[in-house]
DOTIRO-95797 format. One record per residue (C-alpha): residue in three letters; x, y, z. Coordinates in steps of 0.5 Angstrom, whole numbers, padded with zeros to 4 digits, always signed. Example, Ala and Ser with C-alpha at 12.3 -4.5 7.8 and 13.67 -1.06 7.14 Angstrom:
% residues 2
ALA+0025-0009+0016SER+0027-0002+0014
***
This chain:
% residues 535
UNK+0104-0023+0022UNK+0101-0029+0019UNK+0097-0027+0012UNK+0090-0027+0013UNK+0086-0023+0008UNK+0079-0020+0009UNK+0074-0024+0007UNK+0067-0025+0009UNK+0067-0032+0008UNK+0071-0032+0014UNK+0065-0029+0018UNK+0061-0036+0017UNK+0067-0041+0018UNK+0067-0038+0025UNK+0060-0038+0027UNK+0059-0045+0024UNK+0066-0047+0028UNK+0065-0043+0036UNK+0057-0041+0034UNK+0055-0048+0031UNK+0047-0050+0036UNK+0046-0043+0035UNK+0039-0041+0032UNK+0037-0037+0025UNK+0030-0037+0025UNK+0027-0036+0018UNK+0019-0034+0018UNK+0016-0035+0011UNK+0010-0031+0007UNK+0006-0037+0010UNK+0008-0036+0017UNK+0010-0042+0017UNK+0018-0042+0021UNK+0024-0046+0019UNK+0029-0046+0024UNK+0038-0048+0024UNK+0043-0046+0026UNK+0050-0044+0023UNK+0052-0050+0023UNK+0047-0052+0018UNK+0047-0045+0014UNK+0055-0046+0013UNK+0052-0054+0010UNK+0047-0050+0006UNK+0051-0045+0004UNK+0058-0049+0002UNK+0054-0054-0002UNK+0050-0049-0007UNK+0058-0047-0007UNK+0059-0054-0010UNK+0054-0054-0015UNK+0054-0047-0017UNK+0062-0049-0019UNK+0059-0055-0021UNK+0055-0051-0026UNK+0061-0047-0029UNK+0060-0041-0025UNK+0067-0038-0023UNK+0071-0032-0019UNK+0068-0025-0022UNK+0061-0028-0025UNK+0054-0024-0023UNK+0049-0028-0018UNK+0044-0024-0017UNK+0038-0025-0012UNK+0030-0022-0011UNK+0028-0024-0005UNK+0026-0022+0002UNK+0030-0023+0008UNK+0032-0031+0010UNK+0036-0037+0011UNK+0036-0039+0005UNK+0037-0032+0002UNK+0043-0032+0007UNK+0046-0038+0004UNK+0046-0036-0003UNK+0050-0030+0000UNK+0056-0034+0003UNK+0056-0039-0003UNK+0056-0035-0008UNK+0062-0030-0004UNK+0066-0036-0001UNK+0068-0037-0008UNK+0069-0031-0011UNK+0064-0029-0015UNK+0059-0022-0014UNK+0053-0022-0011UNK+0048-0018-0013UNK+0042-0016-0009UNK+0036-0013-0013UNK+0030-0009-0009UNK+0024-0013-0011UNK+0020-0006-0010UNK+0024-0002-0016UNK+0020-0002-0023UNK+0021-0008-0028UNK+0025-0002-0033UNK+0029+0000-0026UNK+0030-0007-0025UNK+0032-0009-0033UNK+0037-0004-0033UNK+0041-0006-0027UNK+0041-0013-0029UNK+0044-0012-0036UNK+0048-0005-0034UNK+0052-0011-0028UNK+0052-0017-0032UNK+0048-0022-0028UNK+0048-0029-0031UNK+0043-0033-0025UNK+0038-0031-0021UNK+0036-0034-0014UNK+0029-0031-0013UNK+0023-0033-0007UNK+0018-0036-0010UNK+0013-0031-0009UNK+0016-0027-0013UNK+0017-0031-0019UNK+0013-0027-0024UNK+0017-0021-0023UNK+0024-0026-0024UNK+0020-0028-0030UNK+0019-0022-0033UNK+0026-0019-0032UNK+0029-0026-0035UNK+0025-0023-0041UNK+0029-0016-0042UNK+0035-0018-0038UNK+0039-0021-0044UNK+0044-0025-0039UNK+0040-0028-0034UNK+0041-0035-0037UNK+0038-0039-0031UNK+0033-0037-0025UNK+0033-0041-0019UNK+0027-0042-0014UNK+0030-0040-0006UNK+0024-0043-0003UNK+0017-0045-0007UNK+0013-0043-0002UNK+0007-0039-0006UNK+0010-0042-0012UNK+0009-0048-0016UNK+0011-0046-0024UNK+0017-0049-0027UNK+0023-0046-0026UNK+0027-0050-0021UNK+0028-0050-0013UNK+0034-0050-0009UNK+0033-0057-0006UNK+0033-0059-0014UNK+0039-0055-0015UNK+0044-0057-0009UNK+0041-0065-0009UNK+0047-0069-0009UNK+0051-0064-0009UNK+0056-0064-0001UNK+0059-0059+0002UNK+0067-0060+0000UNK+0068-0053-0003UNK+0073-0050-0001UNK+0072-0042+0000UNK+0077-0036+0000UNK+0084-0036-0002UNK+0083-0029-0007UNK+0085-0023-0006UNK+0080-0019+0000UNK+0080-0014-0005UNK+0076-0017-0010UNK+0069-0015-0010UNK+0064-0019-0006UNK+0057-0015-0008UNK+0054-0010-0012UNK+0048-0006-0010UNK+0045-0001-0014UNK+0042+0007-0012UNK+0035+0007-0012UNK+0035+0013-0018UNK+0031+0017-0015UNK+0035+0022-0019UNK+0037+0019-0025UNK+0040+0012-0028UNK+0042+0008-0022UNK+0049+0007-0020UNK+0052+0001-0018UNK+0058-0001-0012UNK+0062-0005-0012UNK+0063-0007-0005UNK+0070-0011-0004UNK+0071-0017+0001UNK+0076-0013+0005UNK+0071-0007+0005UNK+0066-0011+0008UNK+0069-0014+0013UNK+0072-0007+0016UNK+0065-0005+0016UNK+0063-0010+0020UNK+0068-0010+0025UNK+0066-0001+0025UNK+0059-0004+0027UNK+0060-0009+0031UNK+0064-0004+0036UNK+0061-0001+0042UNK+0062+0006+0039UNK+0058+0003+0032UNK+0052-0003+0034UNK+0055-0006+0040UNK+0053-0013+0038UNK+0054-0019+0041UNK+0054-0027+0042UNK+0049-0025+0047UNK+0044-0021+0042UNK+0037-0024+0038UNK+0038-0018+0031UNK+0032-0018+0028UNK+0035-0014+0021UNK+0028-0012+0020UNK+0032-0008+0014UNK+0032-0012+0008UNK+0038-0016+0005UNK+0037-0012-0002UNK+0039-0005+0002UNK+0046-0004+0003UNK+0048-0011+0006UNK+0042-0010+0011UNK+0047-0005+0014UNK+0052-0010+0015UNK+0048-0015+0020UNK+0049-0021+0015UNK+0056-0019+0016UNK+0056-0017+0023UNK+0051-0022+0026UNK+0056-0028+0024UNK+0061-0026+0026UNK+0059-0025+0033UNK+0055-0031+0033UNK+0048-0028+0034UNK+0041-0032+0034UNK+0039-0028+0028UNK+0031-0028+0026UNK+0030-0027+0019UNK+0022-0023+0018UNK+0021-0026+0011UNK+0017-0020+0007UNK+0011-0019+0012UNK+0014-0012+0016UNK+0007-0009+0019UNK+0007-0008+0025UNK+0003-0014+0027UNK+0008-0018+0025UNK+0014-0015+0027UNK+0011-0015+0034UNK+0009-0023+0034UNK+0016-0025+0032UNK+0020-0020+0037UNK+0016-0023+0042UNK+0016-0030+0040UNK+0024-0031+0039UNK+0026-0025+0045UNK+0029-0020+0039UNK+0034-0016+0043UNK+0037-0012+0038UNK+0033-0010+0031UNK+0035-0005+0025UNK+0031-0002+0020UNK+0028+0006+0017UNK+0023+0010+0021UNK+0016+0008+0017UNK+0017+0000+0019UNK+0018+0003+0027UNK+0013+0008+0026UNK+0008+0002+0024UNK+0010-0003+0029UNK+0008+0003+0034UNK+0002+0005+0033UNK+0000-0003+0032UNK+0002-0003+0039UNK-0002+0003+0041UNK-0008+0001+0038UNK-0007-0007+0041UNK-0006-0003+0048UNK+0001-0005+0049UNK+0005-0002+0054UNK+0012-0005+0054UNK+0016-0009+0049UNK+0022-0014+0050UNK+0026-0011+0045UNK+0032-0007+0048UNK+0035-0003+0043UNK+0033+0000+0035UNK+0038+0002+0030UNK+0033+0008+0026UNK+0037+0010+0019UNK+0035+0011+0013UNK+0031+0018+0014UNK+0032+0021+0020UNK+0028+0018+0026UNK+0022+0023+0028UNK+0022+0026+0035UNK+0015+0023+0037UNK+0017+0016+0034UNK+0024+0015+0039UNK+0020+0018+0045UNK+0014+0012+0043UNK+0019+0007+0042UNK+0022+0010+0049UNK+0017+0008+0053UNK+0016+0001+0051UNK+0023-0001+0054UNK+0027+0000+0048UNK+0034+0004+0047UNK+0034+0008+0040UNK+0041+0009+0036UNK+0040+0013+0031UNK+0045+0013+0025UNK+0046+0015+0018UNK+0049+0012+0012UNK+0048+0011+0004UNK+0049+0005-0001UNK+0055+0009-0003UNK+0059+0008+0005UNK+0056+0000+0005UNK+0053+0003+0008UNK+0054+0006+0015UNK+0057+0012+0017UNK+0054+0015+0023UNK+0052+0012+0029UNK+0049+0018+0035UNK+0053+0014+0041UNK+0055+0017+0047UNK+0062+0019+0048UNK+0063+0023+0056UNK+0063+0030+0054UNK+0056+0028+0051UNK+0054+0024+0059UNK+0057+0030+0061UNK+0051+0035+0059UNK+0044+0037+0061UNK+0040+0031+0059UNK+0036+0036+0055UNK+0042+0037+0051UNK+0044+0030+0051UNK+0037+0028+0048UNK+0038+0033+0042UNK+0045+0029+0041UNK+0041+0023+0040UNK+0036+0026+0035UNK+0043+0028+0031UNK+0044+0023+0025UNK+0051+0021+0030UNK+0059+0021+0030UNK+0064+0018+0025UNK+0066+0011+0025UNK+0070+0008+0021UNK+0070+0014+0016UNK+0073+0021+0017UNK+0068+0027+0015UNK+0067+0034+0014UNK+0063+0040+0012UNK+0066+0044+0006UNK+0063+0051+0003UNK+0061+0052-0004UNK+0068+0054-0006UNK+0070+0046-0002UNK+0073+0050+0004UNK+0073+0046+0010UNK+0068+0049+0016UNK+0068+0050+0023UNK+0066+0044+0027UNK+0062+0049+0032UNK+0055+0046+0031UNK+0051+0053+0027UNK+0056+0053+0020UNK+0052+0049+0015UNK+0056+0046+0009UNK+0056+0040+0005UNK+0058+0033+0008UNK+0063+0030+0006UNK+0067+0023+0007UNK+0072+0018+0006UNK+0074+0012+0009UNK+0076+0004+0007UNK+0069+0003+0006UNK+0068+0009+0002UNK+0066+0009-0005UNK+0073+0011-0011UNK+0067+0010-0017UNK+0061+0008-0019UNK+0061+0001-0023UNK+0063+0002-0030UNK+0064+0009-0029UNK+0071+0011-0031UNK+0072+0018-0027UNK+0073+0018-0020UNK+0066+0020-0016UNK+0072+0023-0011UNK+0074+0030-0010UNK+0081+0033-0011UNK+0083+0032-0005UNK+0080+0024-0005UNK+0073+0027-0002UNK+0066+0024-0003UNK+0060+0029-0003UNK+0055+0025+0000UNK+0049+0031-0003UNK+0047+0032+0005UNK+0047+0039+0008UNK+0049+0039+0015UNK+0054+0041+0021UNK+0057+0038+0026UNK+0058+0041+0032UNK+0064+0041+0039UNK+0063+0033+0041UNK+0063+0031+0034UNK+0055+0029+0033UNK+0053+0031+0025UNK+0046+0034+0025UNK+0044+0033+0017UNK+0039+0039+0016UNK+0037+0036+0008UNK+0038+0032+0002UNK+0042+0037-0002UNK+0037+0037-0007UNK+0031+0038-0002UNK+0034+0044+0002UNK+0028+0050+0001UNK+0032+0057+0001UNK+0027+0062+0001UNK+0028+0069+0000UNK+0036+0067+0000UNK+0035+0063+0007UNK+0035+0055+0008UNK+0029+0052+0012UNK+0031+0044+0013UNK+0024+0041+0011UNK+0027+0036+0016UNK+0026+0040+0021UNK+0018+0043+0020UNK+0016+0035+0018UNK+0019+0033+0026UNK+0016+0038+0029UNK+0009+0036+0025UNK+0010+0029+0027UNK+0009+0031+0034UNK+0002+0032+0033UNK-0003+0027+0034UNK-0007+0027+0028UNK-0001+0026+0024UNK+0002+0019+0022UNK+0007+0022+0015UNK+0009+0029+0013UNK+0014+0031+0008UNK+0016+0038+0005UNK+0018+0040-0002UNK+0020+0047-0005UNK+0016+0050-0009UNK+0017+0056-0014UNK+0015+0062-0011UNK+0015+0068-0016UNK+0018+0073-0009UNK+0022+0068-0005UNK+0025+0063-0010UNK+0023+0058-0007UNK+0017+0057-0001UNK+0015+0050+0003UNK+0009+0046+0001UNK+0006+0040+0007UNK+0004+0034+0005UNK+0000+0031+0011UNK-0002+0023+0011UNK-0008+0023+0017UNK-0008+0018+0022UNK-0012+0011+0020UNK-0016+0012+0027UNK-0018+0019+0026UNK-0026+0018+0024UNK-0028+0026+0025UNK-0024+0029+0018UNK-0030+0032+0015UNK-0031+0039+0016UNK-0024+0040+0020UNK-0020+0046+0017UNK-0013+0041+0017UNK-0009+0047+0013UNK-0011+0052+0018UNK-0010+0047+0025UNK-0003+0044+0022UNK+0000+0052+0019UNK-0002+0054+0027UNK+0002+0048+0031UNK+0007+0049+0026UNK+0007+0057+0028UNK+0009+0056+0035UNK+0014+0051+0034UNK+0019+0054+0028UNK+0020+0060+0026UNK+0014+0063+0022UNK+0018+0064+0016UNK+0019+0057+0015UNK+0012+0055+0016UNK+0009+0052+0009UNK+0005+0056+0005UNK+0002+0050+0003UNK-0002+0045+0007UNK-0005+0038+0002UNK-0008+0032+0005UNK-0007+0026+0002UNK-0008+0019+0003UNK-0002+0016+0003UNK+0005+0019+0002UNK+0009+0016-0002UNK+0015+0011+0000UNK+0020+0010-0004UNK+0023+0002-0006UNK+0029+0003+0001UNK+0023+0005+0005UNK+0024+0013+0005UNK+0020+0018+0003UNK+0019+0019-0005UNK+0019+0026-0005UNK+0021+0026-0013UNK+0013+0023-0014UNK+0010+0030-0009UNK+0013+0034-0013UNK+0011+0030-0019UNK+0004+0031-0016UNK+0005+0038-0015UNK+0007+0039-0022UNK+0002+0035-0026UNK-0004+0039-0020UNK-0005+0032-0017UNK-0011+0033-0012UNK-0012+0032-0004UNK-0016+0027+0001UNK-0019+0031+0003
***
């Protein structure tokens, strides 16, 4: 067989060869549209190649980037990957230190950053100390001195060759948002990149195709945007980049504008494009096919996004998988069941791909794949973490398994249902309760727009559950209303009597996390510290 190795570059050299007239769509802050195609992103990103190599970067050098989801943020990528240097994406919603830290703790010598967003890339010069130059990847909303894209590549051609390393060099990095502790970085290495993408392309993974419109609603800065800056190239897809503008109402006017048939992103966004759908009376939608990750989607929300015409794919990953691991595709034995029954496989975070898995007791032994035995989730595969960036132990175990700090089981058809977050799973009276599962069953109810559980101390039970309930904005009647006392009786009839919270708080907003997931380390803060309720 031919040598060939595995790199992304790859991916963009055939979509500008077999794919070359088909669209990348980019809405900017200001709502205006830029429109190419991948002709003209593989142009783009060969010339920043060229002036990057130009200006002294070489292979191993750490690009990073601040910026939403765009064209010109894709082309940083492949002309900072073609010739062998690391991307490193950084999430604009992280706090200056978090973000100061990840910057010097990488190494990062340039950063291309939007425009809107170049008072944080200011300030983040001043304390990260490699940073030696910034680049403006658009200028809209932006009119200071550092200088633009256009700027930078004038002059410059596409005559940068790409490739020719070894596919195990490392293509980018992304941090752990630290919820609990210092983030920690991964290195992500060409090879592991493309054999991620190929698992999401796959039928049994997103089943993508030059016949799909991907809306990555998931950002750039998010684990590879699940794989879809990867993935959709490689295909050659019409891809349609959002830009930072993820409400409902936007979201719903570019899906319709530009016939979007396939989108990814983490149940918050969907449950924002719902309801704006709901308030605006509409009724059906030209989307085909969500992928929910990130935080497990609510019953209620598939069962809306359902009724609007679209397909809902449930999946699971971390930053550490690169990040997907699982996907809730159905497999015959699965068609096979009641429809009841197939719809609570749909609810399950998914099936293995690419990855091998298993749940382990406290003592590492393996556990029965029998639906009921609860354990830790464990992978390992190729695009599996080894170790983190600049730590010297290996994060595997003995046996070359990654504890992914899930608790979950796995049943007879293969399907993972993960019931916590090993550090959020309540064990009261020295029984679990899944938080996940009281908030679901709270997300039915109409009032409800967010719930979250934590574990509190409890003098007799060790622990005892306390609810977080954000209100509906349409709800007007609240004064007067006993929510604790309507909300602990709902959830009676619904789950075990045990498992209903002592507790019930109303407050305005539940905090959201810099990827989009529910903050419980803040209600906890808030809990401590007496914060008080809404209402």
């Amino acid at each position: 067989m031919q040598e060939w190795s595995l790199t992304v570059d790859r991916f963009m050299e055939g979509a500008a060869r077999w794919h070359g007239t088909t669209e990348i769509v980019t809405r900017y802050p200001d709502g205006t549209m830029l429109r190419s195609n991948y002709t003209g992103l593989h142009e783009r990103a060969r010339r920043i190649s060229q002036a990057l190599r130009q200006a002294g970067v070489r292979q191993g050098d750490k690009i990073a980037t601040l910026a939403s989801n765009s064209l010109d943020h894709l082309a940083v990528w492949y002309g900072v990957m073609g010739i062998g240097a690391i991307c490193h994406t950084l999430n604009p919603r992280l706090h200056d230190d978090q973000l100061a830290f990840i910057a010097n703790h990488a190494g990062d010598t340039w950063l291309f950053v939007d425009g809107v967003l170049a008072e944080q890339a200011d300030r983040l010069r001043a304390r990260a100390s490699g940073i030696g130059t910034i680049i403006i990847i658009n200028e809209i909303g932006y009119d200071g001195q550092f200088p633009h894209l256009e700027d930078f590549i004038a002059g410059h051609d596409a005559d940068c060759p790409w490739g020719g390393f070894d596919e195990r060099l490392t293509a980018g990095l992304c941090y752990t948002s630290g919820t609990t502790g210092d983030p920690k970085g991964i290195a992500y290495t060409h090879r592991s990149n493309t054999l991620h993408a190929m698992n999401t392309i796959a039928p049994d993974g997103f089943g993508l195709s030059a016949l799909d419109v991907i809306l990555p609603v998931v950002p750039m800065y998010h684990a590879n945007t699940w794989g879809l800056a990867f993935s959709g190239p490689a295909v050659g897809a019409k891809l349609v980049m959002p830009g930072p503008q993820l409400d409902g109402g936007s979201l719903h006017s570019l899906i319709e504008a530009e016939a979007v048939t396939f989108a990814a992103g983490v149940p918050t966004v969907w449950q924002g494009y719902v309801d704006h759908l709901s308030d605006q009376g509409i009724g059906r939608t030209s989307l085909q096919r969500v992928v929910i990750g990130g935080a497990a989607c609510p019953p209620a929300l598939l069962t809306a996004l359902e009724a609007l015409g679209a397909k809902v794919t449930h999946a699971w990953g971390m930053t550490e998988l690169s990040p997907v691991g699982l996907v809730a595709t159905p497999t015959p034995s699965a068609l096979a069941l009641p429809e009841p029954d197939q719809r609570d496989l749909a609810l399950k975070q998914g099936r293995p791909i690419g990855i091998d898995a298993r749940i382990v007791d406290e003592g590492g032994s393996e556990l029965p794949r029998d639906g009921v035995s609860v354990g830790l989730l464990e992978v390992r595969g190729p695009a599996v973490i080894e170790r983190y960036v600049g730590h010297d132990q290996s994060a595997l175990s003995a046996d070359g398994w990654f504890d992914t700090g899930d608790i979950a089981s796995i049943d007879e058809h293969g399907y993972v249902r993960i019931t916590d977050r090993a550090k959020d799973i309540i064990k009261s009276g020295g029984e679990w309760i899944s938080s996940v599962d009281v908030e679901n069953a709270l997300l039915t109810h109409p009032d409800v727009a967010l719930a979250a559980v934590i574990g509190i101390a409890h003098d007799k039970w060790g622990e005892r559950p306390k609810l977080y309930v954000q209100l509906r904005q349409s709800l007007t009647d609240r004064d007067g209303r006993d929510f604790k006392t309507t909300f602990r009786d709902y959830l009676a009839a619904r789950i075990a009597r045990w498992w209903v919270p002592d507790d019930v708080e109303i407050i305005d907003e539940i905090p959201i996390g810099a990827t989009g997931k529910i903050d419980k380390k803040v209600l906890r803060e808030l809990h401590e510290t007496g914060g008080q309720s809404a209402c």
